[in-house]
C-alpha positions in Angstrom: 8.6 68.3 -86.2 11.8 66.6 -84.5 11.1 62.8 -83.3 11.1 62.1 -79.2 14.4 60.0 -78.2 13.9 56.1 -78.9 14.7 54.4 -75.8 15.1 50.6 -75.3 15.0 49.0 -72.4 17.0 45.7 -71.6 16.1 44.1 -68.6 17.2 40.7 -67.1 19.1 38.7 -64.1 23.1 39.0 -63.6 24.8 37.3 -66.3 22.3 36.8 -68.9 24.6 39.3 -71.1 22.7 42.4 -70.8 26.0 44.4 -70.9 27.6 42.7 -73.7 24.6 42.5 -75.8 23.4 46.0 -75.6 26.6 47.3 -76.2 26.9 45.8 -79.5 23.0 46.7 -80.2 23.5 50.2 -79.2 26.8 50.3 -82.1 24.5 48.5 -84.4 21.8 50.8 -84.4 23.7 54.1 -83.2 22.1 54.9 -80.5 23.6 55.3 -76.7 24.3 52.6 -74.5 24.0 53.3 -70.5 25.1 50.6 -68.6 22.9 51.1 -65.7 24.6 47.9 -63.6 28.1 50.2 -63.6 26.0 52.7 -61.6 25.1 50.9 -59.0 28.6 48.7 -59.1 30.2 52.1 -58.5 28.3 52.9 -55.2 29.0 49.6 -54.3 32.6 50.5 -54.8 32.7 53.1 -53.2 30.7 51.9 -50.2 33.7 49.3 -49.6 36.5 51.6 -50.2 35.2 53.3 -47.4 34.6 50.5 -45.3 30.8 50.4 -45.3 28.6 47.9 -45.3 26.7 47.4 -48.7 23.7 46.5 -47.0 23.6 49.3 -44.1 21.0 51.6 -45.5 21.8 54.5 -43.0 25.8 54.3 -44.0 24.9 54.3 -47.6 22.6 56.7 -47.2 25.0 59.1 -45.8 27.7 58.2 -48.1 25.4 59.7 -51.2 25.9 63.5 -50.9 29.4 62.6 -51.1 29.3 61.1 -54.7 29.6 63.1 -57.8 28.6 60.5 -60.4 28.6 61.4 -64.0 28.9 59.3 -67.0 31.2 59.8 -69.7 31.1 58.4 -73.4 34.8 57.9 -74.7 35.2 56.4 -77.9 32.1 55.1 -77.8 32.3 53.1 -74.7 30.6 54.5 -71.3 33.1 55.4 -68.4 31.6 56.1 -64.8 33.4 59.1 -62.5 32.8 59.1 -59.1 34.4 62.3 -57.7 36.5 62.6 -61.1 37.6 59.5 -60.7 37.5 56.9 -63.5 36.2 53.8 -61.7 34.7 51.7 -64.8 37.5 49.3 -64.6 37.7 48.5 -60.7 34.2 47.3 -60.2 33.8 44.3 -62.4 34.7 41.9 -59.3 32.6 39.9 -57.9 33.0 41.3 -54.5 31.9 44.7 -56.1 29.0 42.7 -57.8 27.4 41.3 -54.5 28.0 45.2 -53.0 25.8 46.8 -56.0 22.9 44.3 -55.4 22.9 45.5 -51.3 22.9 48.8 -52.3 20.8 48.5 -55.3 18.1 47.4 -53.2 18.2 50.5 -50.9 15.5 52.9 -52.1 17.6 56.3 -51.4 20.4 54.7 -53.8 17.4 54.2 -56.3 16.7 57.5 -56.0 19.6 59.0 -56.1 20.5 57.2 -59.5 17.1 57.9 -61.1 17.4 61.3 -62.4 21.0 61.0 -64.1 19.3 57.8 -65.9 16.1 59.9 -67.4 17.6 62.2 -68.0 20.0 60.8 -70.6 17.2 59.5 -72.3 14.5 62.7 -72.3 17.5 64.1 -75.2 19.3 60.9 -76.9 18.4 57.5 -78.8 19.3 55.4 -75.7 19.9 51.3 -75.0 19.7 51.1 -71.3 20.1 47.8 -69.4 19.2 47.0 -65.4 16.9 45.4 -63.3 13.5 47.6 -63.6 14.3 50.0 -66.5 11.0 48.8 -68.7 9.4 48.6 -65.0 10.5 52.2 -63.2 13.2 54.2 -64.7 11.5 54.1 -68.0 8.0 52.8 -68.0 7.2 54.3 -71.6 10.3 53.1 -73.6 8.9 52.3 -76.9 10.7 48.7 -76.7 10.9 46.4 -74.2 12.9 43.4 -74.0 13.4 41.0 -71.1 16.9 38.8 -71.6 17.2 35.8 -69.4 19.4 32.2 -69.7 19.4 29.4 -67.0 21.4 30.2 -63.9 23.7 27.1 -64.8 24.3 28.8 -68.3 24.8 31.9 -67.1 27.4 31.0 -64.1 29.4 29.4 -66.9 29.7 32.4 -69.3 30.6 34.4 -66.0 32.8 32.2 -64.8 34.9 31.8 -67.9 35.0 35.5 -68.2 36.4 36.2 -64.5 39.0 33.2 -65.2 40.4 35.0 -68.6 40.8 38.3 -66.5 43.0 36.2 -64.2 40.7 36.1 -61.0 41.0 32.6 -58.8 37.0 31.4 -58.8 35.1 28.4 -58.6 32.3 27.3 -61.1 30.6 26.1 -57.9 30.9 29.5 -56.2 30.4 31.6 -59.2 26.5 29.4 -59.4 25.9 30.1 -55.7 26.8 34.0 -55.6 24.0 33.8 -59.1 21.6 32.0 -57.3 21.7 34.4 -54.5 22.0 37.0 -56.5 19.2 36.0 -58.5 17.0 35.6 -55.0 18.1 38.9 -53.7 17.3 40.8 -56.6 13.9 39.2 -57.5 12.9 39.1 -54.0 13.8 43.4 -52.7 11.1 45.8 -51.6 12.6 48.3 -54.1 11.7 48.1 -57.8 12.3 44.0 -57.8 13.7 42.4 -60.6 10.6 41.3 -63.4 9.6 41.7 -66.6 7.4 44.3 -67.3 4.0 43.2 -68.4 4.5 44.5 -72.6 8.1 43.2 -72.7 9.3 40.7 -74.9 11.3 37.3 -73.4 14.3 36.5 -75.2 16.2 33.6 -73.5 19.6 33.5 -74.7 20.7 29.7 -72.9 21.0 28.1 -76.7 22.3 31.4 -78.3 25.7 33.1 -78.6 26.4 36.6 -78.5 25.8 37.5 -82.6 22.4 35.1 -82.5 21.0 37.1 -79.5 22.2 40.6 -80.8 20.1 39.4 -84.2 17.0 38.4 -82.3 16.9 42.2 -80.5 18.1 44.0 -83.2 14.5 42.5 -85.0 12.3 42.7 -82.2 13.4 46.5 -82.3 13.6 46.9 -85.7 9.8 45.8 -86.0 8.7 47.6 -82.7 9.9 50.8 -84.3 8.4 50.0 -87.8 
């Protein structure tokens, strides 16, 4: 009899390396890696390219049935298409970041993302990574894992990052929008950022990248058996 899909679930604030981390855990242990964040970064996109408001529910709203969102695995790394549009490299601003947690707060952009998520789980292994995917999208993942890091740790490593790709930000400001961030996200009506109650707290302030990756890799290892 075939095994169900394994599906691991990575929750955690903005920053603490949820991306970065799953992706090399997904390679690690083969299975696939859906970056859940990009989903919502790309309706945020897409809500400013059309000069909406993030945060205008009845805008967004409307904007939805316009949006063909599929994801795309190429060479092992997950591309988002919006209306056959490849938009995985023009959303990882920090304008785009403050849009995805407006609209990520909306409960008909929750909706609207929910089914594409399942339902690349219900037929692969899968490594997904959000704000409620051991909480909502998938309640029954077999492993949960909730990665966190101070705010003041985690505004570095995303500071540093913005400033090798070039972009002209403060530490100062990259903290506040974090904080914020942080606040908005734990604090929304709609599937609020916590970790669910059988998840397991890695805090990844005194680790680097390979440490963390070696901690999940065991908790999973030994969830699985």
């Amino acid at each position: 009899m075939k095994k169900p899909p394994v599906a691991v679930a990575i929750d955690g604030p903005s920053g603490a390396g949820k991306s970065t981390i799953a992706k090399s855990l997904a390679k690690e242990l083969q299975f696939i890696y859906v970056d859940t964040g990009a989903l919502y970064r790309s309706v945020g996109y897409m809500a400013l390219r059309d000069g909406i408001n993030p945060g205008d529910a009845e805008a967004v709203q409307a904007l939805l049935p316009r949006l063909r969102m599929q994801i795309r695995y190429i060479d092992g790394a997950q591309r988002v298409l919006v209306n056959g549009e490849d938009v995985s490299d023009k959303i990882r601003t920090p304008e785009v970041s403050m849009a995805a947690s407006a609209v990520s707060s909306l409960p008909a952009v929750r909706r609207f993302l929910f089914d594409l998520q399942r339902d690349i789980a219900k037929t692969n292994n899968v490594i997904m990574d959000g704000r409620d995917i051991g909480t909502v999208v998938l309640p029954d993942a077999q492993v949960k894992i909730f990665l966190t890091a101070s705010a003041e740790i985690r505004a570095q490593r995303r500071f540093e990052e913005l400033t090798e790709k070039g972009e002209m930000v403060t530490y100062e400001a990259v903290l506040a929008d974090m904080e914020k961030r942080d606040y908005d996200d734990s604090h929304r009506e709609a599937a609020p950022l916590k970790a669910a109650e059988d998840a397991v707290l890695v805090d990844s302030s005194s680790l680097d990248l390979q440490q963390t990756v070696a901690v999940m890799k065991a908790i999973v290892e030994k969830a699985l058996g």
